[in-house]
N, C-alpha and C positions, 0 to 999 in steps of 0.2 A: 586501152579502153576497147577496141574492135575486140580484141581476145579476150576480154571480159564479157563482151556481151554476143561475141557466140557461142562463147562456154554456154550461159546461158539458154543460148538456141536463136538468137535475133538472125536474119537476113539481114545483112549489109550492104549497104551505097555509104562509099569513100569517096568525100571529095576534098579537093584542094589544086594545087597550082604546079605540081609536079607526079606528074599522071605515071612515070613512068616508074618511078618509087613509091606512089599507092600500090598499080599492078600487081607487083613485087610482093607487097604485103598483105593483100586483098588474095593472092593465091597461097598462100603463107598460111592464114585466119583460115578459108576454106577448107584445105589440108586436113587442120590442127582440128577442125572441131562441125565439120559435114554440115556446113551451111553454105549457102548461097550468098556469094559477092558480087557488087558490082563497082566499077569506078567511073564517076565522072568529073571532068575537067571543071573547076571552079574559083574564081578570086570573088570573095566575098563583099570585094569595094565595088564592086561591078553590078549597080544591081541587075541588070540585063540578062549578066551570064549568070546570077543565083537563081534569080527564075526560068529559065531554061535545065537550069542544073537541077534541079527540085522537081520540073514537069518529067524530064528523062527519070529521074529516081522511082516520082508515081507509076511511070509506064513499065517500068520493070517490076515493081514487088508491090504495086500498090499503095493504098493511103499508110504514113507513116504513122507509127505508134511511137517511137520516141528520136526525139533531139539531137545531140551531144554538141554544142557549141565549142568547137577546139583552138578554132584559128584564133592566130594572137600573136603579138611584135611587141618588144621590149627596148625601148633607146633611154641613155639615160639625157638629163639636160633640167639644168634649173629652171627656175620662174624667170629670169632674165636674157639666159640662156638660149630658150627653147623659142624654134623658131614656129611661126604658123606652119607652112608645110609638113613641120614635123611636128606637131600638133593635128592638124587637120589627117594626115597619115595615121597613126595612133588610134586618132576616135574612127578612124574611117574602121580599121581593123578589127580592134576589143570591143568597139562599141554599136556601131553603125550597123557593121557586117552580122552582127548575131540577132539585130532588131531587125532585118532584111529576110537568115534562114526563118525565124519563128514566126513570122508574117508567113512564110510560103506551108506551115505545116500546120498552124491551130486551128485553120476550115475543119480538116478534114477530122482533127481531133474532137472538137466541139460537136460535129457530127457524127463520130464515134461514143463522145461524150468517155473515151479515155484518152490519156496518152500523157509522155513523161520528156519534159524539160530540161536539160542539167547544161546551164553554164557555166564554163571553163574561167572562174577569175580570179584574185590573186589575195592574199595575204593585203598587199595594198591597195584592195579593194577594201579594207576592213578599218585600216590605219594607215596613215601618213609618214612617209619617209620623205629624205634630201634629195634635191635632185633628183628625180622623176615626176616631175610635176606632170607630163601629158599621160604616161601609163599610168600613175595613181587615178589621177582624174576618170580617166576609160576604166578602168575597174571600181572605179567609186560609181562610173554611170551605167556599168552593167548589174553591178547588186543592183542598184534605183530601179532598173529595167525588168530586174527578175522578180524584183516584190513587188512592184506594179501587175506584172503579167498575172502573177499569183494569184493576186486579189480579184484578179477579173475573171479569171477561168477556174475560183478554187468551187465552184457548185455545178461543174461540168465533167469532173474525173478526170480533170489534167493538173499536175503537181508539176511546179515551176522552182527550178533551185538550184543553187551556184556553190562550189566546189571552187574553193578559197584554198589553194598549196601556198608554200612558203618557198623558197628555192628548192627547187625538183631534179633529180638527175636525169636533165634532157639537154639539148643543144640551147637550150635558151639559157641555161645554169653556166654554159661553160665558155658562151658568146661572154657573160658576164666577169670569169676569169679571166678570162683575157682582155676583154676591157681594164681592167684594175694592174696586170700585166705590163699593157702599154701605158700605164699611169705610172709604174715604177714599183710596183709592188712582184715577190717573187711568188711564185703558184700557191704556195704553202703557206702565205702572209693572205694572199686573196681569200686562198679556200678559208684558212681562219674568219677574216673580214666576215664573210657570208655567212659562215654557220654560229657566228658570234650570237646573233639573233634568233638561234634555233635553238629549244634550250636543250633538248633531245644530245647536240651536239654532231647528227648527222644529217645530209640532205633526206628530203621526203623522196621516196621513189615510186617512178611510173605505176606500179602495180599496187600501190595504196592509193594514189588516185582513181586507178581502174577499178578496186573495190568498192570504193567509195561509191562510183558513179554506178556500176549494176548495182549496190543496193537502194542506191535512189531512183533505178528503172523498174524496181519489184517490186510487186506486189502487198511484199511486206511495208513500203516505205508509201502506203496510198495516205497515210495522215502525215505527213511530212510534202510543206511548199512554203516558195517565200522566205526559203532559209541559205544563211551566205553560210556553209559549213568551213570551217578554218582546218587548212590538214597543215597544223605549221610546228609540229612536234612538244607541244607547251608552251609555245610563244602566244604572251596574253593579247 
């Protein structure tokens, strides 16, 4: 998504909780496509550190034009199962943590009277699977959050809207293999498992979400908000 949206031309602030592997790909993005990066240190449960992380961002490139909500934690665990910690962990991350960054940016957007939204949520956010009851819930409460947002800022030229993947070829996809793994399943039973549900028959990958998300930072996408878009290969 950073590589999408400096194709584009955006100036970037990376943040997250391993500063030293942003770096890495913050001078990577700059490289590739003659933009300006910056990285700051950020955990999203913290609201202390988002606000700090957000004032450093303004002081470097100024009031922000658009969002990307990315951070996000996957456990699995029943309704029985699931403990509060790992519950309260969960919403702290998908859900808490993205109502925190877009607190720290729609001032300055409402007073630009533009700017673009997109949060990061899931397939089940849309629909209900087993066993994940605390990450369905936090992606059922980050759509709530983006159609809410929508409604409130759609007569200000700020477009609010979540980017719904299905299993995506990233480290959260593969944390998931191997869960299934240590359950007694072999790689190739797993990956089946998972793509059973995709009807495509292949994982979504990064750079269809990356699409996705700069066409919902463009200009072309100014009547589009308030929408959970499903990138889950024909999964209804």
């Amino acid at each position: 998504m950073a590589l999408e949206l400096a194709r584009l031309g955006a100036n970037l602030t990376l943040m997250g909780r391993d500063v030293a592997r942003l770096d890495a790909h913050a001078e990577a993005v700059a490289q590739a496509h003659g933009v300006e990066t910056a990285v700051v240190h950020c955990d999203v449960t913290n609201p202390a550190l988002v606000v700090d992380a957000f004032r450093i961002a303004r002081e470097t490139f100024g009031a922000p034009y658009v969002l990307v909500n990315n951070a996000g934690q996957a456990e699995a665990g029943s309704l029985t199962a699931t403990t509060l910690e790992q519950w309260n962990r969960l919403l702290a991350v998908n859900l808490t943590g993205a109502f925190l960054c877009m607190q720290q940016v729609v001032p300055a957007m409402v007073a630009a009277r533009a700017g673009r939204i997109v949060n990061i949520a899931s397939i089940s956010g849309l629909k209900a699977y087993q066993h994940v009851v605390a990450y369905t819930a936090s992606k059922h409460g980050l759509i709530g959050l983006t159609r809410a947002a929508a409604a409130e800022t759609a007569k200000l030229g700020i477009t609010v809207n979540a980017v719904c993947p299905a299993y995506t070829e990233t480290d959260m996809a593969e944390i998931a293999v191997r869960n299934l793994m240590e359950a007694g399943k072999s790689r190739d039973d797993a990956l089946k498992m998972m793509l059973r549900v995709i009807p495509r028959g292949t994982l979504i990958t990064p750079q269809e979400v990356a699409a996705t998300v700069g066409w919902l930072c463009s200009s072309e996408a100014a009547a589009i908000s308030g929408q959970a878009i499903a990138l889950a290969g024909g999964e209804p």
